[in-house]
N, C-alpha and C positions, 0 to 999 in steps of 0.2 A: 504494500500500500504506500502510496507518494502522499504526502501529506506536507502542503505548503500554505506559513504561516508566514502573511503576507499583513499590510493598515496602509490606511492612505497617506499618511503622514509619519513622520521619524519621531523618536523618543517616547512611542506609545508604549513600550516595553514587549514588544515583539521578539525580539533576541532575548529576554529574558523568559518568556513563554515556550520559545524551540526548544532553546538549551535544557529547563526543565523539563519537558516532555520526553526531549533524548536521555536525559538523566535516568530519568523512571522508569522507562521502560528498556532501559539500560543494554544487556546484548543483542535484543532485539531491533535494537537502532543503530543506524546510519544518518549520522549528521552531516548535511552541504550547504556553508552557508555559499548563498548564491549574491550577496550581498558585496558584487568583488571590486566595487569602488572606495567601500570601507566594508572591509567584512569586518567581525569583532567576536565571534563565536568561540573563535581559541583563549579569546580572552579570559574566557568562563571555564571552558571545557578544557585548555592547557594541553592539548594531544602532542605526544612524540611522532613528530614529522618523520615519515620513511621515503615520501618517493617526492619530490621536486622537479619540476619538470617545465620549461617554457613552453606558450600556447604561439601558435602564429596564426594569423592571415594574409592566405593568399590575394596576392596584389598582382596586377598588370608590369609588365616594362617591357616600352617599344625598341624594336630593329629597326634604325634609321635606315638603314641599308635595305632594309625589304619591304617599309611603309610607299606606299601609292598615295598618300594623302586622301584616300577616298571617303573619310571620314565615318564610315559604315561603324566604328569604335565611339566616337563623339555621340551620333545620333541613339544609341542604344541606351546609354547609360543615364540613369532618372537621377543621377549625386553629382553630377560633374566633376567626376573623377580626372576624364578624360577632355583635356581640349587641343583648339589647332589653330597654331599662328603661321600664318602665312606656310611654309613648310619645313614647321615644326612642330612637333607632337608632345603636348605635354601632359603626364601625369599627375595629381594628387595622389597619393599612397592612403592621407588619412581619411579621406573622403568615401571612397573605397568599402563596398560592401561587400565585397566577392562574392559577386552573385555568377562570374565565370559569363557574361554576354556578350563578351567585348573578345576574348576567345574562338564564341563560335563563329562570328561575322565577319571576322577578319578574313578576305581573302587570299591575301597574300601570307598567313602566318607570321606577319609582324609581332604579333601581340604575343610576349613570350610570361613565363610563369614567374614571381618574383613573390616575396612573402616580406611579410610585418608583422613583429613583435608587438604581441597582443597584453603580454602578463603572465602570470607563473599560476601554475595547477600545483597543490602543494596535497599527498594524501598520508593519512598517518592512522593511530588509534590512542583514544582517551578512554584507557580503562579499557571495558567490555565494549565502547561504541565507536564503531568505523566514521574516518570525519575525513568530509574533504573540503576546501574551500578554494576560493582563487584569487588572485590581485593582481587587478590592471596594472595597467604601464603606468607610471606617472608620465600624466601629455597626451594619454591615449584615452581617446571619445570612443569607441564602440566597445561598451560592456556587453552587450546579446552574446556577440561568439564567445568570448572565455565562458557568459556562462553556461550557454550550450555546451560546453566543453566540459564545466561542473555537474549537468544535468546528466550529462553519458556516463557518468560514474553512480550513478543509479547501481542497487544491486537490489534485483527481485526478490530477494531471499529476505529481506530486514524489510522493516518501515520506514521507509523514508523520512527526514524531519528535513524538509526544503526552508533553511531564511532565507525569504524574497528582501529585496531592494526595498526603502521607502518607495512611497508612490503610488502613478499609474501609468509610468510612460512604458516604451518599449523595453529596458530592465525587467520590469515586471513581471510583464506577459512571455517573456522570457525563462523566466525562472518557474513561472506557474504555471503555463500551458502542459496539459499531461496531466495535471494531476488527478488524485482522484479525490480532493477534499482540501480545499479553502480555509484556514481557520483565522478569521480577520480579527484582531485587535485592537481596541482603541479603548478610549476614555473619554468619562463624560462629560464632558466638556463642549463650550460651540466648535472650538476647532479639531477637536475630535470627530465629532460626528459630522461637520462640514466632510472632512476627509474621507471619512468612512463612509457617505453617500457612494462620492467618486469611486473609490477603492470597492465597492460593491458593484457599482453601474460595470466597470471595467471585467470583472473575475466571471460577472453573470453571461456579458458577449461566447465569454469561452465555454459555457456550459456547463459550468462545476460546482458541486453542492459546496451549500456553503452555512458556516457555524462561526461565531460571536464568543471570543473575549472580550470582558469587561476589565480594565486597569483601574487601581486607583480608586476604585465606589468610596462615595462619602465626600467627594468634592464634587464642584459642578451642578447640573441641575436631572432632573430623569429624562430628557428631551429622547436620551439615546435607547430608553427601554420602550419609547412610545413606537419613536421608531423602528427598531428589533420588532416588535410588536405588529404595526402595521408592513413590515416588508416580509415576513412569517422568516426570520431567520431566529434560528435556532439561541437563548445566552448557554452555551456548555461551560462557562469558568466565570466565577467573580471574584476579582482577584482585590482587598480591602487597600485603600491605602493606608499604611500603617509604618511608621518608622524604621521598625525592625525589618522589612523587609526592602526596604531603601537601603538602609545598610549593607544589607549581605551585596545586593549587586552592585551597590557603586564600589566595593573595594574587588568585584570581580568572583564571586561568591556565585553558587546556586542555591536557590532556595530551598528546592525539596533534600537536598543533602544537609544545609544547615538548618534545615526548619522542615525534622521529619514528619511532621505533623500535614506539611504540603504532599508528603509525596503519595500519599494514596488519592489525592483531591487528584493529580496530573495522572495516575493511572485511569481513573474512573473518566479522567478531559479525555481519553482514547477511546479508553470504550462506547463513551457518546458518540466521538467526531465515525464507530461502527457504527451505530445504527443508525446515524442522521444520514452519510453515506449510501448506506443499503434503501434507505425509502425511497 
């Protein structure tokens, strides 16, 4: 089961909701956080790194010597990777989505294969759970493929525990497409549940069921249960705002580990986010 724990918005405590989840259900889980412009999940989870490895994307680069200037490479491409000054051919690398068009059309074979470092694929184990996560280039704008990259390390064998990106751009839908189960988090708050409209309207397009954490209850106002309420999403977790558990994760802490009292609350968030799933 893939299970990607996604909000519309950052600092809702969504990485602190994966991480416990991974926690609890412990050899059972495969952690990725897919979050690879800041990922922060080892932060919590602390895994011994074993495999490290650079991601690339493939890029164009022209044979001046075989170019016809027919510009069949320019007209193709929707980024304008590729353009053409009087006769010379220029590339952008970061623009660049290798979508591989500029390849097929080329008649003369000009358009040869050339790749860009995208970020590092890092995989290791924290304890009993398999974790992988990625990190962009620093300078480099296309996070989808590394995470595409995070997402292929899926292993059907475990539960997947996906940290998506804040948000709802293309990151996102990235990391969350596949899955088999949404569990969006947020707090109630207006900017909360502004976000988590979004982050709902967005997860619903891809056709995935979807379940509600609550951060934080006891500040804000109930705008967020009215809503849950009229959009029939599911509350699986109330999570109090409470000091004590402020602490444990701003120094990098897990909850259900220092506060065993949570970890049967996040076993039982699993078994809900089964049967909300199966309906």
């Amino acid at each position: 089961m893939i299970i990607s724990v996604a909000s519309g918005k950052g600092g809702t405590g969504k990485t602190t909701v994966a991480v416990s989840l991974a926690f609890s259900l412990g050899s059972q889980a495969q952690f990725l956080d897919c979050d690879v412009e800041e990922p922060n999940g080892h932060l919590f989870l602390k895994p011994d790194i074993s495999v490290s490895e650079k991601v690339w994307a493939t890029v164009p680069e022209m044979d001046e010597d075989k170019c016809v200037f027919c510009k069949k490479c320019v007209d193709i491409c929707r980024f304008n990777a590729i353009a053409m000054a009087g006769e010379t051919t220029l590339v952008f690398p970061e623009l660049c989505h290798s979508c591989g068009g500029c390849f097929e059309v080329c008649p003369e074979n000009a358009v040869r294969e050339s790749r860009r470092e995208l970020g590092i694929l890092e995989r290791g184990r924290s304890g009993e759970i398999d974790f992988v996560h990625g990190r962009l280039r620093v300078g480099e704008a296309m996070a989808p493929p590394l995470i595409k990259k995070v997402r292929s390390c899926v292993d059907d064998r475990k539960i997947a525990i996906i940290d998506a990106p804040p948000g709802t751009s293309c990151p996102v839908i990235a990391a969350v497409k596949g899955s088999d189960f949404a569990l969006m988090v947020s707090e109630p708050t207006p900017f909360g549940l502004h976000d988590l409209k979004l982050g709902v309207e967005a997860i619903r397009v891809l056709g995935i069921p979807i379940g509600l954490v609550i951060n934080r209850t006891g500040i804000g106002n109930d705008d967020i249960w009215a809503y849950a309420k009229d959009q029939d999403i599911p509350i699986l977790l109330e999570i109090p705002f409470q000091r004590k558990i402020a602490e444990v994760y701003s120094r990098g802490g897990i909850v259900p580990e220092e506060m065993p009292e949570w970890n049967e609350s996040f076993i039982e968030l699993y078994k809900k986010i089964q049967e909300t799933a199966q309906k």
